[in-house]
C-alpha positions as CSV (number, residue, x, y, z in Angstrom):
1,X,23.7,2.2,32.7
2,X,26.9,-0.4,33.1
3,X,28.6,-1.0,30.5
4,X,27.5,-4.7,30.3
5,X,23.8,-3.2,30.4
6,X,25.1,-1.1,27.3
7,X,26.8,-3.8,25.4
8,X,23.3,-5.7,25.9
9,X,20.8,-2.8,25.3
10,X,18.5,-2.4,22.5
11,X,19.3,0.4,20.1
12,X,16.7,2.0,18.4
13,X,14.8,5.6,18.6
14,X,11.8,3.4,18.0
15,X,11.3,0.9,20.9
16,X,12.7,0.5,24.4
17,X,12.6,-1.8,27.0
18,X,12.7,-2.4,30.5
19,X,14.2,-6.2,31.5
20,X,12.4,-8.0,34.3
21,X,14.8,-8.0,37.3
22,X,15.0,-11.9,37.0
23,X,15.4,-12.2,33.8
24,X,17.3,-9.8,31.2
25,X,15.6,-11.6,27.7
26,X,12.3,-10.5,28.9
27,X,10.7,-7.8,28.8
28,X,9.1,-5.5,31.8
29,X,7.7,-2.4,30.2
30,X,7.9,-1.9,26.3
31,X,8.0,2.0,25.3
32,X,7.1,2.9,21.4
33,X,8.1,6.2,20.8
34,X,8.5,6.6,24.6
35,X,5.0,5.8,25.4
36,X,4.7,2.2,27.4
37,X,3.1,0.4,25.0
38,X,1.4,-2.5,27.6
39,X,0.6,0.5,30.4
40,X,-0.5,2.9,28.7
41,X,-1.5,2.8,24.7
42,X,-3.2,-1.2,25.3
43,X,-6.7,-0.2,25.5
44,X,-6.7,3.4,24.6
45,X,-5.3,3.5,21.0
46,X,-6.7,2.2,17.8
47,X,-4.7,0.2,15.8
48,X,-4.2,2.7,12.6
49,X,-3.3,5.3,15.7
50,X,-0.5,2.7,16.7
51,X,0.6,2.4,13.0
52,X,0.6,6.2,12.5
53,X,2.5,6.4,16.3
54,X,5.3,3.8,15.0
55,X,5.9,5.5,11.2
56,X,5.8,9.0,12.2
57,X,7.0,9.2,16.3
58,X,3.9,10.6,17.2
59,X,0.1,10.3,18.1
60,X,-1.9,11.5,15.2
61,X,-4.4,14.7,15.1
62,X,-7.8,13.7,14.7
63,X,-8.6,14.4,11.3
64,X,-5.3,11.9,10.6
65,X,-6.7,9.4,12.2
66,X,-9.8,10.2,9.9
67,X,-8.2,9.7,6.9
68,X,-6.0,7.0,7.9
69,X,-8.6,4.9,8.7
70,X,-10.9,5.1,5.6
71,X,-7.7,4.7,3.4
72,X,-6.8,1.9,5.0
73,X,-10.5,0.7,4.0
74,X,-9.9,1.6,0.8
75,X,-6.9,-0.4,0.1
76,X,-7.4,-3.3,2.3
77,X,-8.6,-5.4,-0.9
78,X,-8.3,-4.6,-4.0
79,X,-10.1,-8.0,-5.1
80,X,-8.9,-10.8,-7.3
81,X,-8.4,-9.1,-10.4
82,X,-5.5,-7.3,-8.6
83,X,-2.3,-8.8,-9.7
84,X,-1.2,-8.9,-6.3
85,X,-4.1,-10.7,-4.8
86,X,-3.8,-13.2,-7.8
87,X,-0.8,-14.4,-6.9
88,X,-1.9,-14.7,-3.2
89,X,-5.0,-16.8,-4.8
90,X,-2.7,-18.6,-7.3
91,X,-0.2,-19.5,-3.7
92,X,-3.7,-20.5,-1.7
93,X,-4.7,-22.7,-4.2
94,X,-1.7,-24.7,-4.9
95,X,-0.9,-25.3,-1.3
96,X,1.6,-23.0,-0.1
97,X,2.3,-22.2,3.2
98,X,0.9,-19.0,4.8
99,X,3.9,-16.9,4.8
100,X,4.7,-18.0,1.2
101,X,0.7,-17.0,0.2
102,X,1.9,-13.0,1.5
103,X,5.5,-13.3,0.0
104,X,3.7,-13.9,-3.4
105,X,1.1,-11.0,-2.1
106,X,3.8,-8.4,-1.5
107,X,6.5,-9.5,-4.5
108,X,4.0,-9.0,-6.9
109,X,2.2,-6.0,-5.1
110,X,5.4,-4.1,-5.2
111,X,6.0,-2.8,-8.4
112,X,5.1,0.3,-10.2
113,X,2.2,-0.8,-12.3
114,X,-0.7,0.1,-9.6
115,X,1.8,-1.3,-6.7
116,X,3.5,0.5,-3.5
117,X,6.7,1.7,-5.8
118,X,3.9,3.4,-8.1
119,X,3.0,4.9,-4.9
120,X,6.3,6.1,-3.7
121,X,7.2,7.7,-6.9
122,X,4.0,9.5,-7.0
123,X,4.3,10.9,-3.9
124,X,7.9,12.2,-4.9
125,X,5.9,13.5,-7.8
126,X,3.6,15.2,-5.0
127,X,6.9,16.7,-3.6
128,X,7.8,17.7,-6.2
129,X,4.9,19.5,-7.8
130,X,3.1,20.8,-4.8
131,X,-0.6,22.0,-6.1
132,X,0.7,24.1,-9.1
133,X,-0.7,22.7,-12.6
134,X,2.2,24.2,-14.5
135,X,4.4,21.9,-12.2
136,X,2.1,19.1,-12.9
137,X,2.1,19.7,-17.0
138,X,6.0,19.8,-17.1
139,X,6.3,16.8,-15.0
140,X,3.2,14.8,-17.0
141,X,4.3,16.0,-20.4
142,X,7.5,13.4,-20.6
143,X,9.3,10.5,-17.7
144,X,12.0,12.4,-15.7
145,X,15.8,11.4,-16.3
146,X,16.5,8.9,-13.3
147,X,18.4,10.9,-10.9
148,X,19.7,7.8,-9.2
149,X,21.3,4.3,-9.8
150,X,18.5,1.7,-9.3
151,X,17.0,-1.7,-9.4
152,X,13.3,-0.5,-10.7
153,X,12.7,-0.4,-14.5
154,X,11.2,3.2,-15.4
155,X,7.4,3.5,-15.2
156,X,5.6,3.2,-18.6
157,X,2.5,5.2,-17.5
158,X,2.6,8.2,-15.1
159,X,2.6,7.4,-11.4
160,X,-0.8,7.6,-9.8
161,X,-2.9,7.3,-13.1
162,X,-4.2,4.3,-15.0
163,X,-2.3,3.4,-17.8
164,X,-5.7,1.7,-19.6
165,X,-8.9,3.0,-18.0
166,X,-11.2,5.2,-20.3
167,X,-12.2,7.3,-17.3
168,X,-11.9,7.3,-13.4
169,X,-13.7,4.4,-11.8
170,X,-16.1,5.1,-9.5
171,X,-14.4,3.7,-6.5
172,X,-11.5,5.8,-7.2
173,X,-13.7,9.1,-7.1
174,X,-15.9,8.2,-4.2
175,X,-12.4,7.3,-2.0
176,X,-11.4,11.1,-3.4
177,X,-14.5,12.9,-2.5
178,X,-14.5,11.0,1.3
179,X,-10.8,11.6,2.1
180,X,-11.1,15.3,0.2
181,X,-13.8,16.4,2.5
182,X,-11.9,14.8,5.9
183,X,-8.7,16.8,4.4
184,X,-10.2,20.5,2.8
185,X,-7.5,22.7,2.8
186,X,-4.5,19.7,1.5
187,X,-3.6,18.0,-1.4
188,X,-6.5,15.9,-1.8
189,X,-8.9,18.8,-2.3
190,X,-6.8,20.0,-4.5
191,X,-6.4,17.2,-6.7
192,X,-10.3,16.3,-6.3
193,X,-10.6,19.7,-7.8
194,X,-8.2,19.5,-10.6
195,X,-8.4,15.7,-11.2
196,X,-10.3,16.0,-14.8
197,X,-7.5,18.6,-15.8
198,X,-4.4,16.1,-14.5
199,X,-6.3,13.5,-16.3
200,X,-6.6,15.6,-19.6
201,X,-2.8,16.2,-19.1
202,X,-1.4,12.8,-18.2
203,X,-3.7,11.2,-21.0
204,X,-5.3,8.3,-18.6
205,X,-7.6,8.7,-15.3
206,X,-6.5,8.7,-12.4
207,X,-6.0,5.5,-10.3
208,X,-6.6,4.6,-6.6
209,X,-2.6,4.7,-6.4
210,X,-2.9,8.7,-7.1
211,X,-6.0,9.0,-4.3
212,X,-3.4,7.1,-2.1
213,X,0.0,8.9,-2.5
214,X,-2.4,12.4,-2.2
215,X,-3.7,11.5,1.4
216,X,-0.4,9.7,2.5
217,X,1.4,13.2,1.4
218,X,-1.2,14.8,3.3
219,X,-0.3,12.9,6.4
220,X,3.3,13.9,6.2
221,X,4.5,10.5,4.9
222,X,7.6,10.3,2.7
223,X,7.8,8.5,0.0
224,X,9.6,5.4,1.2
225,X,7.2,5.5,4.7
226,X,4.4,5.3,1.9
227,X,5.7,2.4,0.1
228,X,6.6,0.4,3.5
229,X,2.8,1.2,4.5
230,X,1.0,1.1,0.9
231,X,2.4,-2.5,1.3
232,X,1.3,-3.7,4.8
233,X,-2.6,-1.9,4.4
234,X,-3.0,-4.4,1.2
235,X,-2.5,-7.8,3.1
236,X,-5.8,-8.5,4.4
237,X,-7.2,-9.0,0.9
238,X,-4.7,-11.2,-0.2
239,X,-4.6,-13.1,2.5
240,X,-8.8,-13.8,2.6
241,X,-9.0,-14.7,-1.1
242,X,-6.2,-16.9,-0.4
243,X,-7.4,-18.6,2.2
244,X,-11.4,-18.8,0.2
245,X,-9.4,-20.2,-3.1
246,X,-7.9,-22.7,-1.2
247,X,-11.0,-24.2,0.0
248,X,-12.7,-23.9,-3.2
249,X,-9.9,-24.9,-5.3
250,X,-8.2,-24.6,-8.8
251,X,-11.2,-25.7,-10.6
252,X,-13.1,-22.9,-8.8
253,X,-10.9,-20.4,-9.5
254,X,-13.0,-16.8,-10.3
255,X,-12.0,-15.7,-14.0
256,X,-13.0,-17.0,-17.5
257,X,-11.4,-19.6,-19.2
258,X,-8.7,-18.8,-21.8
259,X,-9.2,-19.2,-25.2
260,X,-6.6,-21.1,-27.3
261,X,-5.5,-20.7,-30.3
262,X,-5.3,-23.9,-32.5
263,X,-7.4,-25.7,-29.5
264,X,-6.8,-29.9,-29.9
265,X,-10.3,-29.8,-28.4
266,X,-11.8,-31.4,-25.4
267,X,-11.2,-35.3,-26.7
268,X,-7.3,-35.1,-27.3
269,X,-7.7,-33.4,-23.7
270,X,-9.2,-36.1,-22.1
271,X,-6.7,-38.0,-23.8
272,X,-4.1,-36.7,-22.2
273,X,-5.3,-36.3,-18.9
């Protein structure tokens, strides 16, 4: 390669590319992870392959695929009472553009109360703890000191549980016992085994971010690859219910009314309107 070729290159172990001879701002042949993307994956790889291919720098074992695709099922929507796909709903109906409907989407979907940071932090917790209970009951009994500088408030409930369910929902423990029997011998066996002890110990049921965080650690994701992909496999939801609120409208929108206190009633509102 010339130096002017060098100076002009693409740098990144992720993605290559080959310029056509007549034109050096298009590409020829795209590699992803060295595999030509266009001549050889187009056609013969599914999309949660490709994701898995692009995160980790490799094509994924079946069972991976497995379990990547059913969680990716699983958190594709988690419906308008979501806070996340509210505010996707709340940007739909109001008008906003596309992009702004998923900004909304992600910003709120981000956090640690049942968003991607609750998932990253529980899969350090998974780091951490392996599938020892003792390791589990020292780390549930009390919040760790921070052991970094950073912008997140500390969690007020303990990563991967809910911090005001009465007991597991059921679509929590039927994702558990799918993924648990794709994945026998890993984590989520091991937590669909031990989950009514955890949940004795960490005081609240476990939520969908815990059944998420256990098969992402089972796929050998770290922490910050499961944030990044905890927030792209929620999108579709947001963006659906956003688009349906927008045709139907404010009036329309799917929750019960609020009551006031010290209502004027309805004539001083139809005064004022």
């Amino acid at each position: 390669m010339s130096d002017k070729e060098s100076r002009h290159s693409i740098r990144s172990s992720v993605w290559q590319e080959e310029a056509e001879a007549d034109n050096p701002f298009a590409a020829a042949a795209c590699y992803c992870r060295g595999y030509d993307v266009y001549g050889d994956l187009l056609g013969k790889i599914t999309y949660v392959e490709y994701l898995y291919l692009l995160f980790k720098g490799e094509r994924p074992e079946p069972a991976v695929t497995a379990v990547l695709e059913m969680l990716a099922v699983a958190l594709a929507n988690p419906g308008p009472r979501d806070p996340s796909v509210h505010a996707a709903m709340a940007a739909g109906v109001g008008g906003s553009t596309a992009a702004s409907v998923l900004m909304a989407a992600l910003a709120v979907g981000a956090g640690s109360h049942g968003g991607a940071r609750e998932i990253f932090l529980a899969l350090e917790a998974w780091k951490n703890n392996g599938t020892e209970l003792a390791n589990w009951r020292s780390a549930l009994a009390g919040p760790a000191a921070p052991t970094r500088l950073q912008v997140w408030p500390e969690p007020e409930h303990p990563p991967g549980f809910d911090p005001y369910g009465k007991r597991c929902a059921n679509p929590v423990r039927q994702t558990l016992s799918h993924l648990a029997a794709m994945m026998p011998a890993g984590r989520l066996a091991w937590l669909s085994q031990e989950r009514e002890a955890l949940e004795t110990i960490a005081g609240h049921p476990l939520a969908m971010t815990g059944v998420a965080a256990a098969a992402l650690a089972d796929m050998d994701f770290s922490a910050s690859e499961g944030e990044m992909l905890a927030l792209l496999l929620r999108l579709p939801g947001a963006a659906i219910h956003a688009l349906e609120q927008g045709r139907q409208g404010f009036r329309q929108f799917p929750f019960f009314e609020l009551d006031l206190e010290n209502d004027p009633g309805p004539a001083f509102r139809e005064e004022q309107a």
